[in-house]
TORKOL-4160 file (C-alpha; in steps of 0.2 Angstrom, whole numbers, padded with zeros to 4 digits, m for minus):
355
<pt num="1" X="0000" Y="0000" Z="0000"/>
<pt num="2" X="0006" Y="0017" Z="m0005"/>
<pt num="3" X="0003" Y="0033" Z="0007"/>
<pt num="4" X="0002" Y="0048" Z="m0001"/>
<pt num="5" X="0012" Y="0062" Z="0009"/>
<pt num="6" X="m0002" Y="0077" Z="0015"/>
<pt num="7" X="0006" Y="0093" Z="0015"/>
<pt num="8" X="0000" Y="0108" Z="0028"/>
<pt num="9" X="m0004" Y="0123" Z="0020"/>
<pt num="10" X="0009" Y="0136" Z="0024"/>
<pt num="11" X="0024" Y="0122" Z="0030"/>
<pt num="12" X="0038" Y="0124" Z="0019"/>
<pt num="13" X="0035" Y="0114" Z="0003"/>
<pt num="14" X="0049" Y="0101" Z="m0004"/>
<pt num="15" X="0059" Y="0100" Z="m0020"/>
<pt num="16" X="0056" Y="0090" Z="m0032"/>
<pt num="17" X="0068" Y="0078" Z="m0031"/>
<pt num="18" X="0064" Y="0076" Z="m0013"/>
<pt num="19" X="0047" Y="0068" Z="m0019"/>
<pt num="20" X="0056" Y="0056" Z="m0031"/>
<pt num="21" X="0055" Y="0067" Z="m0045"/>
<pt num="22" X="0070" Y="0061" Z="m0053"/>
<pt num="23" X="0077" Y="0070" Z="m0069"/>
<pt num="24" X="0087" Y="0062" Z="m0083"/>
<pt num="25" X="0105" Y="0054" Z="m0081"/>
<pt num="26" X="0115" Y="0066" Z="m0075"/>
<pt num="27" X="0118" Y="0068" Z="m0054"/>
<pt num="28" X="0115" Y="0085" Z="m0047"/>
<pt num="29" X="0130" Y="0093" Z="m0037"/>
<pt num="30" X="0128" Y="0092" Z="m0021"/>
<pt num="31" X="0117" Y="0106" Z="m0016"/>
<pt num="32" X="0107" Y="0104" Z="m0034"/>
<pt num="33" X="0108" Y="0121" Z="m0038"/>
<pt num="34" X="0115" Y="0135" Z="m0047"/>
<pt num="35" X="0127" Y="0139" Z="m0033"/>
<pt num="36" X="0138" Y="0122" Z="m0035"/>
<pt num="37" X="0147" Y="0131" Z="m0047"/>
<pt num="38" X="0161" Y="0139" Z="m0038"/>
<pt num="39" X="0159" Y="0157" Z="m0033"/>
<pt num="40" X="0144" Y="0160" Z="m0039"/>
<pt num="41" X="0130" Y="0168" Z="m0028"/>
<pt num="42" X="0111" Y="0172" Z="m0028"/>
<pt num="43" X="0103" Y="0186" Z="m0019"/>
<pt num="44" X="0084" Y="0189" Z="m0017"/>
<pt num="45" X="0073" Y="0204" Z="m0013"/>
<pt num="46" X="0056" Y="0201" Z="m0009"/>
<pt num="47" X="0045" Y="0215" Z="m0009"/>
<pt num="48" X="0027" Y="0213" Z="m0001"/>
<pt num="49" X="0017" Y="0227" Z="0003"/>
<pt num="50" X="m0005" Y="0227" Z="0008"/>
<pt num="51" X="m0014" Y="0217" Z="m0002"/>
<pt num="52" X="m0008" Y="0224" Z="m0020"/>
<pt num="53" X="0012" Y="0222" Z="m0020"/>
<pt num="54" X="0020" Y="0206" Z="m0023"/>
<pt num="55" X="0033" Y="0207" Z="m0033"/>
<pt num="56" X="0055" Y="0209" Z="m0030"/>
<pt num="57" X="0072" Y="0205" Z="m0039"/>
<pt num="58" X="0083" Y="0190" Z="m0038"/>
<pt num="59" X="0105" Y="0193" Z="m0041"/>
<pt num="60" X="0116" Y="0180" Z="m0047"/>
<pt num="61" X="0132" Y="0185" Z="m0045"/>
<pt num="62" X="0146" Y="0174" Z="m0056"/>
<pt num="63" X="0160" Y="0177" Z="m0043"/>
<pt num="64" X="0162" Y="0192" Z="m0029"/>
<pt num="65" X="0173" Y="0202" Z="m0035"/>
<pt num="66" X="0172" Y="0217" Z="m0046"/>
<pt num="67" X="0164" Y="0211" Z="m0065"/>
<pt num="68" X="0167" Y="0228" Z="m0071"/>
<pt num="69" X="0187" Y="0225" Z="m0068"/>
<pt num="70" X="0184" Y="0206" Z="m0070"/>
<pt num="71" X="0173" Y="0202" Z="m0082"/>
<pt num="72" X="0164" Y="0183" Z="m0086"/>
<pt num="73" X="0162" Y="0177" Z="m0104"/>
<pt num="74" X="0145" Y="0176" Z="m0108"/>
<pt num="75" X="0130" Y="0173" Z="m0120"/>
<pt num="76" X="0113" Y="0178" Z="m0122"/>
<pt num="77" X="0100" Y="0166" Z="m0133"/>
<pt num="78" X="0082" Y="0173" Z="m0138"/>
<pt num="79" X="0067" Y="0159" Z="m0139"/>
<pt num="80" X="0057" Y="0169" Z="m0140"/>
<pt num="81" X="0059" Y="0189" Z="m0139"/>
<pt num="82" X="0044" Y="0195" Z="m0132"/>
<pt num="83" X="0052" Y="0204" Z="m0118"/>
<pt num="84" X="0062" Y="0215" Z="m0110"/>
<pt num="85" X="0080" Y="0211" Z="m0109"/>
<pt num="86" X="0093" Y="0225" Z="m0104"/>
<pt num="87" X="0108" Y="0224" Z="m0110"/>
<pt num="88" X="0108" Y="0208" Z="m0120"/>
<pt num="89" X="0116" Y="0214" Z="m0137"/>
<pt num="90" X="0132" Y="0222" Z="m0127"/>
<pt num="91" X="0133" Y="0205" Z="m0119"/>
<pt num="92" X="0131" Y="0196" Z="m0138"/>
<pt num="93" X="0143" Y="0209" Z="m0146"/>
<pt num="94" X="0157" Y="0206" Z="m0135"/>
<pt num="95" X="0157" Y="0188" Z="m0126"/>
<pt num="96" X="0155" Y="0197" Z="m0108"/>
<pt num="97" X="0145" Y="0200" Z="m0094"/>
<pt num="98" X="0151" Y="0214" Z="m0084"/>
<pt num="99" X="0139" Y="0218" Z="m0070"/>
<pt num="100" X="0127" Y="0204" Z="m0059"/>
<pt num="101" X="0113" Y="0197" Z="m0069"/>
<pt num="102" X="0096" Y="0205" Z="m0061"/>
<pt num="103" X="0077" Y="0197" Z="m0062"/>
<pt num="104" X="0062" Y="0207" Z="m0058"/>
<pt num="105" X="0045" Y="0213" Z="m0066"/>
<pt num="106" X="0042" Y="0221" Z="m0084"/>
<pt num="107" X="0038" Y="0239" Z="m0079"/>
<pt num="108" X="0054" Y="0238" Z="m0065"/>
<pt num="109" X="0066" Y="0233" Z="m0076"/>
<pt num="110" X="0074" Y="0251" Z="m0077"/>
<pt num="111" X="0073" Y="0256" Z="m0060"/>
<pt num="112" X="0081" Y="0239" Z="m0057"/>
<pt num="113" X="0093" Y="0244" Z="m0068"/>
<pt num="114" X="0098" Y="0260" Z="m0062"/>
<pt num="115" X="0099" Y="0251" Z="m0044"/>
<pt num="116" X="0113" Y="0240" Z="m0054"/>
<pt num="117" X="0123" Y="0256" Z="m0060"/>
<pt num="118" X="0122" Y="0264" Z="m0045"/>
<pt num="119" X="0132" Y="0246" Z="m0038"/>
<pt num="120" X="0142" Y="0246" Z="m0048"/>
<pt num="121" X="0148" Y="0266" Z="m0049"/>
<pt num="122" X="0151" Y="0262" Z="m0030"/>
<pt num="123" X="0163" Y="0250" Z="m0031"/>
<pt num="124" X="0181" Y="0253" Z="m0026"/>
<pt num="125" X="0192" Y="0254" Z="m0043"/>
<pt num="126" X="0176" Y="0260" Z="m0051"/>
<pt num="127" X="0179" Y="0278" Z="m0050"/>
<pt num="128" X="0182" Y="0284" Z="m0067"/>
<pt num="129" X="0169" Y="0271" Z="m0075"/>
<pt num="130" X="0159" Y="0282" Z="m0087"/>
<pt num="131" X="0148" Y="0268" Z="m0095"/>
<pt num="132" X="0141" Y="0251" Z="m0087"/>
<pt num="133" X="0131" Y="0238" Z="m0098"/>
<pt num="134" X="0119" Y="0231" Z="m0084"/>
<pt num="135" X="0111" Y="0215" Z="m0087"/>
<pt num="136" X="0092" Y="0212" Z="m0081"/>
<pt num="137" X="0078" Y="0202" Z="m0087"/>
<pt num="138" X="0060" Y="0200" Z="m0082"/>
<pt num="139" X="0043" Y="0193" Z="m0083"/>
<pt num="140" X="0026" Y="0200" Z="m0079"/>
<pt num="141" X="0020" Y="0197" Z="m0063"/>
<pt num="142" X="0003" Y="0210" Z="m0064"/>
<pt num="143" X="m0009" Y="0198" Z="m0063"/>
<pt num="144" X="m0005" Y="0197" Z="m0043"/>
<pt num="145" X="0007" Y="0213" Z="m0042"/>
<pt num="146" X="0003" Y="0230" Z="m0044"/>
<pt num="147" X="0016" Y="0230" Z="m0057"/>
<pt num="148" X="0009" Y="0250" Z="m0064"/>
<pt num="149" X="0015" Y="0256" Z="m0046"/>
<pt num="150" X="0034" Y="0251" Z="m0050"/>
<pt num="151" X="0039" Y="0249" Z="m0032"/>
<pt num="152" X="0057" Y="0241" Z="m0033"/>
<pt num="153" X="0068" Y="0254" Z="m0029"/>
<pt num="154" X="0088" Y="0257" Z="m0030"/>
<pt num="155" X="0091" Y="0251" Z="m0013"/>
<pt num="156" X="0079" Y="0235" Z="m0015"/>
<pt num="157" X="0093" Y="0231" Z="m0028"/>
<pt num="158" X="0107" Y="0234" Z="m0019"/>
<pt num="159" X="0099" Y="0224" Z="m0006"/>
<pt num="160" X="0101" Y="0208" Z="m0015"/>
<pt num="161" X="0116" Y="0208" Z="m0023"/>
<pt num="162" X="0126" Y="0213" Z="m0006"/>
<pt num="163" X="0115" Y="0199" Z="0002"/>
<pt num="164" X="0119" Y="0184" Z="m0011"/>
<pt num="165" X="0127" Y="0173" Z="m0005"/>
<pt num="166" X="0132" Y="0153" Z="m0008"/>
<pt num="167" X="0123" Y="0141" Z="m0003"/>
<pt num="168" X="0107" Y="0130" Z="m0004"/>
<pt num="169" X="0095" Y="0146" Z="m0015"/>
<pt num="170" X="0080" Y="0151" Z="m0008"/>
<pt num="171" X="0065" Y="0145" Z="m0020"/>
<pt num="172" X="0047" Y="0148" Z="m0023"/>
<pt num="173" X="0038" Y="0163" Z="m0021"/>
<pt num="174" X="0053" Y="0174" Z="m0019"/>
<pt num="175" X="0062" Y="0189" Z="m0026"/>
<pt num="176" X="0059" Y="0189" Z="m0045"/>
<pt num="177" X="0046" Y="0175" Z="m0041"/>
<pt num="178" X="0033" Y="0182" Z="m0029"/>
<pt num="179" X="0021" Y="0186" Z="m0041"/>
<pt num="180" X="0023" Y="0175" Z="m0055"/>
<pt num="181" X="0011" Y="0163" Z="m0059"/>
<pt num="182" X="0017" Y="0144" Z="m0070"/>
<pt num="183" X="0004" Y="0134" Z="m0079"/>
<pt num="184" X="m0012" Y="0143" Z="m0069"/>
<pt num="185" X="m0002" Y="0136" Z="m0055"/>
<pt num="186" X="0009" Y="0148" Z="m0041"/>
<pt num="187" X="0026" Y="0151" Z="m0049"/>
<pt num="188" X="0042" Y="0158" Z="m0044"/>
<pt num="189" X="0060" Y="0154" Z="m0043"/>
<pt num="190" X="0067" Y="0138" Z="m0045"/>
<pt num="191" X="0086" Y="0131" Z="m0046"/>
<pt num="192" X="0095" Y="0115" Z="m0051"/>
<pt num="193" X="0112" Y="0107" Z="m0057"/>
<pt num="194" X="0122" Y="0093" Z="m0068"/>
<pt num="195" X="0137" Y="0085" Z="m0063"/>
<pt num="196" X="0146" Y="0077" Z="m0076"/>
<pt num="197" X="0158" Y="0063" Z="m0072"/>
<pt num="198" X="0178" Y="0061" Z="m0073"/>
<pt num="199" X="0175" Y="0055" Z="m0089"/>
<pt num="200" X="0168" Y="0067" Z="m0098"/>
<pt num="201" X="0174" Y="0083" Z="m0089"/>
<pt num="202" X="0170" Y="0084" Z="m0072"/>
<pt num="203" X="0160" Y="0099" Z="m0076"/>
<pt num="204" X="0146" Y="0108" Z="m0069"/>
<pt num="205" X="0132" Y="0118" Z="m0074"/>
<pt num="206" X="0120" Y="0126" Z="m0064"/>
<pt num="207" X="0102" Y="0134" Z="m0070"/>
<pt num="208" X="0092" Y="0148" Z="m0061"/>
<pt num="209" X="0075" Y="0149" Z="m0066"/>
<pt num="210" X="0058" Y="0164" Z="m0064"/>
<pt num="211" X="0044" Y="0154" Z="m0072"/>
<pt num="212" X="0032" Y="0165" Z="m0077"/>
<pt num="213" X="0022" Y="0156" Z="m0093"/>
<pt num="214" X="0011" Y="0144" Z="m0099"/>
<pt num="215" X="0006" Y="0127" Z="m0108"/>
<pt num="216" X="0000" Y="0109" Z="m0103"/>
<pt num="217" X="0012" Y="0106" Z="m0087"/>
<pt num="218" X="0023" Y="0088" Z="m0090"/>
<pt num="219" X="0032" Y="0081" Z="m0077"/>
<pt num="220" X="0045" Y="0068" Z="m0083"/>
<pt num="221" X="0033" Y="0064" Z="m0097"/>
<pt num="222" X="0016" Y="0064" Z="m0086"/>
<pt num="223" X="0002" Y="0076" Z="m0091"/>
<pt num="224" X="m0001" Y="0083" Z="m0076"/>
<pt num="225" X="m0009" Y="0098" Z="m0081"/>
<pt num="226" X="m0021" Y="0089" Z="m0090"/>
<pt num="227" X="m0026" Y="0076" Z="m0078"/>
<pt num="228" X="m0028" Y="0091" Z="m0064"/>
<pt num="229" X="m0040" Y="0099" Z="m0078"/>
<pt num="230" X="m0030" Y="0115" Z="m0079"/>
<pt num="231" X="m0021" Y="0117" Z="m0095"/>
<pt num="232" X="m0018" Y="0128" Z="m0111"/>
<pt num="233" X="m0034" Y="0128" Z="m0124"/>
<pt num="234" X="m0043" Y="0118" Z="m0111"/>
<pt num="235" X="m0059" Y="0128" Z="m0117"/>
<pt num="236" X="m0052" Y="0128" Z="m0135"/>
<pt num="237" X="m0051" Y="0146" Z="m0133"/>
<pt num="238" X="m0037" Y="0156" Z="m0134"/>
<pt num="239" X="m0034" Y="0162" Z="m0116"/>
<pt num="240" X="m0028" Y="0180" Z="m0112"/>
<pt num="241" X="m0006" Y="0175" Z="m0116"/>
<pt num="242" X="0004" Y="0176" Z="m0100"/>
<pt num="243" X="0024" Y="0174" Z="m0101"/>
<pt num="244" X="0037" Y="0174" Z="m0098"/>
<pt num="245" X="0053" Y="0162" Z="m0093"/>
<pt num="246" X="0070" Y="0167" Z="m0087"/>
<pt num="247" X="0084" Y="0156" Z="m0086"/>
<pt num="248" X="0098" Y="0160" Z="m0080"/>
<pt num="249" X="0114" Y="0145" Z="m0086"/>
<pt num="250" X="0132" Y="0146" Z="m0076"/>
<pt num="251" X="0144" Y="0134" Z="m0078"/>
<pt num="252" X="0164" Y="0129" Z="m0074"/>
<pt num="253" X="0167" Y="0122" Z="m0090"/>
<pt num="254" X="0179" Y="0135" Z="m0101"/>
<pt num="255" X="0169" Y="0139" Z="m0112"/>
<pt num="256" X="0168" Y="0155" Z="m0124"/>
<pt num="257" X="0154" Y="0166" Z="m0130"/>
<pt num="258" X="0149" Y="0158" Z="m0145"/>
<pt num="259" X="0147" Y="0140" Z="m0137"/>
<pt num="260" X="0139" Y="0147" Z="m0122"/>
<pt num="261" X="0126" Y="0154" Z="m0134"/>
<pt num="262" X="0126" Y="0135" Z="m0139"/>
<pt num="263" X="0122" Y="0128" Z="m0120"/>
<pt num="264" X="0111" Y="0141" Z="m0115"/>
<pt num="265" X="0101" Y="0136" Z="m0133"/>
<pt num="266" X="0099" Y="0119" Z="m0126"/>
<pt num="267" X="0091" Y="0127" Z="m0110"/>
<pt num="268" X="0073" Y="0129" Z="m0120"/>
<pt num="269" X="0073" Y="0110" Z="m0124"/>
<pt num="270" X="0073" Y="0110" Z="m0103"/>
<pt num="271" X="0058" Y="0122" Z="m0105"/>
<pt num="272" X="0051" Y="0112" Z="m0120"/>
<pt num="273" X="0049" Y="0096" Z="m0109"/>
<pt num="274" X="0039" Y="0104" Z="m0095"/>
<pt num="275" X="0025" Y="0109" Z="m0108"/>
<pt num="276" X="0029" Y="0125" Z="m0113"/>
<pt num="277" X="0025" Y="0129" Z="m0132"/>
<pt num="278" X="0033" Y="0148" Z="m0131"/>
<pt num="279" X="0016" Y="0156" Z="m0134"/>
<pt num="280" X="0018" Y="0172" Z="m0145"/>
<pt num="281" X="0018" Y="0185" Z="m0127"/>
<pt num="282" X="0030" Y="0173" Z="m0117"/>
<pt num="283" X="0049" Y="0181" Z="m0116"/>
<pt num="284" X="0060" Y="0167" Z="m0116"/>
<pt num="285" X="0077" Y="0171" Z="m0113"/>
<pt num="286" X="0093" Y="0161" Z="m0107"/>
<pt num="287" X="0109" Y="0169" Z="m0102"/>
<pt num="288" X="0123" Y="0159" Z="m0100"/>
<pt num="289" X="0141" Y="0162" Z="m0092"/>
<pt num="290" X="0156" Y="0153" Z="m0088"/>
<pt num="291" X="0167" Y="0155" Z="m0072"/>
<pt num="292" X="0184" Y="0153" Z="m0079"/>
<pt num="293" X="0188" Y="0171" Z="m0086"/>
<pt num="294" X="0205" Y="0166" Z="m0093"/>
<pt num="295" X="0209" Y="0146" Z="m0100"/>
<pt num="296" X="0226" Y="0142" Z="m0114"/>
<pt num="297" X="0212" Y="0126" Z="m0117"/>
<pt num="298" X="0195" Y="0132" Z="m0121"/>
<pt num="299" X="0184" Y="0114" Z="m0124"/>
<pt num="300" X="0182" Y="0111" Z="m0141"/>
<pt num="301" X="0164" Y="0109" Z="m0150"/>
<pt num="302" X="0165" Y="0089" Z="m0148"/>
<pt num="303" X="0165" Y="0091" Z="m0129"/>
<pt num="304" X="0147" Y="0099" Z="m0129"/>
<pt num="305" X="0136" Y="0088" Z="m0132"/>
<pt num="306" X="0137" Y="0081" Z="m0111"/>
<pt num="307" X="0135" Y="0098" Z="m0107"/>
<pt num="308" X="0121" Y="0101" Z="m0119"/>
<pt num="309" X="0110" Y="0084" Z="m0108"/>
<pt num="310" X="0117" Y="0092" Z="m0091"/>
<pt num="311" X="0107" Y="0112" Z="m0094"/>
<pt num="312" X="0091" Y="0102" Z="m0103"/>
<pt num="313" X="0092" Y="0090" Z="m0086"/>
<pt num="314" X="0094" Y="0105" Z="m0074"/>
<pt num="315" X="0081" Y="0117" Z="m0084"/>
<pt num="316" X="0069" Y="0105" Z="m0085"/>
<pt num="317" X="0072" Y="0102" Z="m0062"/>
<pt num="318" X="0073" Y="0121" Z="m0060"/>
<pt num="319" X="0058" Y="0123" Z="m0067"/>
<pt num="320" X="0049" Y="0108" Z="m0057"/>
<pt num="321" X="0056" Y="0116" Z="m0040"/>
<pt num="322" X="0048" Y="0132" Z="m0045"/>
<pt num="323" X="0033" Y="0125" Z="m0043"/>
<pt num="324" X="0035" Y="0113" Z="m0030"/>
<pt num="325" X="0043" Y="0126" Z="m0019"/>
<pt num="326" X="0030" Y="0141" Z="m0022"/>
<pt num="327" X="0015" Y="0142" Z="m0009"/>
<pt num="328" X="m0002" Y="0148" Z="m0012"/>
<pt num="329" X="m0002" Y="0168" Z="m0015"/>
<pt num="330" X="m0016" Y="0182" Z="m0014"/>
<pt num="331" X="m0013" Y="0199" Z="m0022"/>
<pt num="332" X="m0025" Y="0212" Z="m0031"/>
<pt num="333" X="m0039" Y="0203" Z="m0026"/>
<pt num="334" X="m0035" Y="0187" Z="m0035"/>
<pt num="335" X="m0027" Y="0171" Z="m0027"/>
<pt num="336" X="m0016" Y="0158" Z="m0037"/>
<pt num="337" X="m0016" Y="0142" Z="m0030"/>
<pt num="338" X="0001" Y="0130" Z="m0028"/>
<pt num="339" X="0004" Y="0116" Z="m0037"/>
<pt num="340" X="m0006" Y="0103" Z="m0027"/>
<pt num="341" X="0005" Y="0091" Z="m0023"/>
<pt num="342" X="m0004" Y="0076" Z="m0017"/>
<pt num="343" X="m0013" Y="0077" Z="m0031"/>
<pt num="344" X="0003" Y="0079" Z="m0042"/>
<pt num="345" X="0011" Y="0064" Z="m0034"/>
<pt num="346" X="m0005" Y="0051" Z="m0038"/>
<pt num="347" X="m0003" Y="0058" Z="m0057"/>
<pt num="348" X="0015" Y="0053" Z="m0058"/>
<pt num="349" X="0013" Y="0035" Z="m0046"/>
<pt num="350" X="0000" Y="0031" Z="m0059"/>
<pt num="351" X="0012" Y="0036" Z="m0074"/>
<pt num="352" X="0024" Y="0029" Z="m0066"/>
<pt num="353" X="0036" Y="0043" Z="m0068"/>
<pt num="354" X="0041" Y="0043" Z="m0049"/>
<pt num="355" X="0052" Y="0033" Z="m0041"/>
């Protein structure tokens, strides 16, 4: 006889590989998250305010130095390019990320940006800096925010990159992710890793997620969204569009621009697999980097195809822990309901896509 967990409302919600939500091949590093690479950090700042503000902005810092003066290689790849993406075609010009990478809401993406100039114009050896290309990426979180009132401010921003830190990451309905909503369901932030073993590298990559769209939710191949009667075209109507996804890709592999724009490409396959079809208004985005800033042996294109399985693997978990992790949320009047996961788990028991 199976017993099916009952989970309280409010407790703390677990991950999805803590219910047996087991994805792929490849073995997670040992926190499962974006922070098992080496030196990188994540930061939240989660804005709550009376019954109409539920919004914030999440950092991930690729090392905690100065990335003006010590910059990353990175990458930027466009699924779909209904959004707003700050500084992308700087990044895509010239390999390099240059300041931390920022979440938030659409209409805060400049003031968030500005909170990210005035950072970095703080910083020590930054004094006769006269041009910074910050790096911030959203979705739209109105439906539960009062996103018109704009309410992240410089200090909010400052907030969470001087509070990153490594470590398991904070998931759920947090910074970037407290309003967001993920297949009807309560979405947020959500974080994973891959491994890969001596023999192919001993490489990690790391994936940070704000999961913000739609589609008919799949869960290691189940149709979960479908058997809980809440999916895309259910009505055969097309339903008022909601997006978007940001994916945030890190890795410790030495990699350049040009194949990071290859790994963070292999992020939307990640995203494809949970039952996202890219709806025309969904804004999905994967910025990638790589922690080495200087290597004589940069990998070569053959050795990307196990890094290619590891940022689909750790996508396609992220997003998974997204949801698992978010709790039930009220704002403007409305309330979005998490992912119920008893339910969730009889779905995948009888699809025998749980271990």
């Amino acid at each position: 006889m199976v017993l099916t967990p009952v989970f309280a409302q409010n407790a703390p919600r677990p991950r999805a590989r803590d219910l047996g939500v087991i994805v792929g091949v490849l073995t997670p590093g040992p926190l499962d998250a974006i922070t098992d690479i080496k030196g990188v950090a994540v930061g939240h700042t989660t804005v709550i305010r009376g019954s109409d503000v539920r919004t914030g902005v999440t950092a991930v810092l690729p090392h905690a130095g100065n990335l003006f003066r010590d910059k990353v290689p990175g990458a930027v790849f466009v699924g779909n390019g209904f959004g707003k993406l700050m500084g992308s075609t700087q990044v895509n010009e010239l390999g390099e990320i240059e300041t931390p990478i920022l979440l938030t809401s659409t209409l805060a993406v400049p003031r968030t940006a500005d909170g990210v100039i005035d950072y970095m114009l703080s910083l020590p050896g930054n004094e006769d800096v006269r041009s910074i290309n910050p790096v911030v990426g959203e979705t739209n979180d109105g439906t539960l925010n009062d996103i018109r009132g704009r309410h992240i401010t410089s200090a909010d921003v400052t907030n969470a990159i001087r509070n990153a830190k490594a470590g398991p990451v904070e998931e759920g309905a947090v910074g970037a992710g407290t309003g967001t909503i993920a297949f009807g369901f309560k979405g947020g932030i959500g974080t994973s890793s891959r491994k890969l073993p001596a023999t192919l590298g001993g490489h990690t990559v790391g994936v940070l997620v704000q999961t913000n769209f739609g589609g008919i939710l799949t869960i290691n191949g189940a149709p979960v969204g479908k058997e809980l009667g809440q999916y895309y075209l259910k009505d055969q109507v097309e339903p008022a569009e909601r997006g978007s996804c940001m994916i945030v890709v890190a890795t410790d592999a030495p990699l350049d621009s040009r194949n990071l724009n290859r790994l963070a490409a292999r992020a939307m396959l990640g995203l494809g697999r949970t039952g996202s079809a890219a709806s025309n208004g969904s804004g999905d985005y994967a910025i990638a980097f790589s922690t080495v800033r200087q290597s004589a042996s940069l990998l070569s294109n053959d050795a990307m195809s196990p890094l290619f399985e590891a940022v689909i693997e750790a996508t396609e978990e992220a997003i998974y822990n997204s949801l698992f992790r978010a709790q039930t949320t009220t704002g403007r009047g409305r309330t979005i309901e998490a992912l119920p996961l008893d339910k969730t788990l009889e779905i995948l028991r009888r699809y025998r896509a749980i271990r």
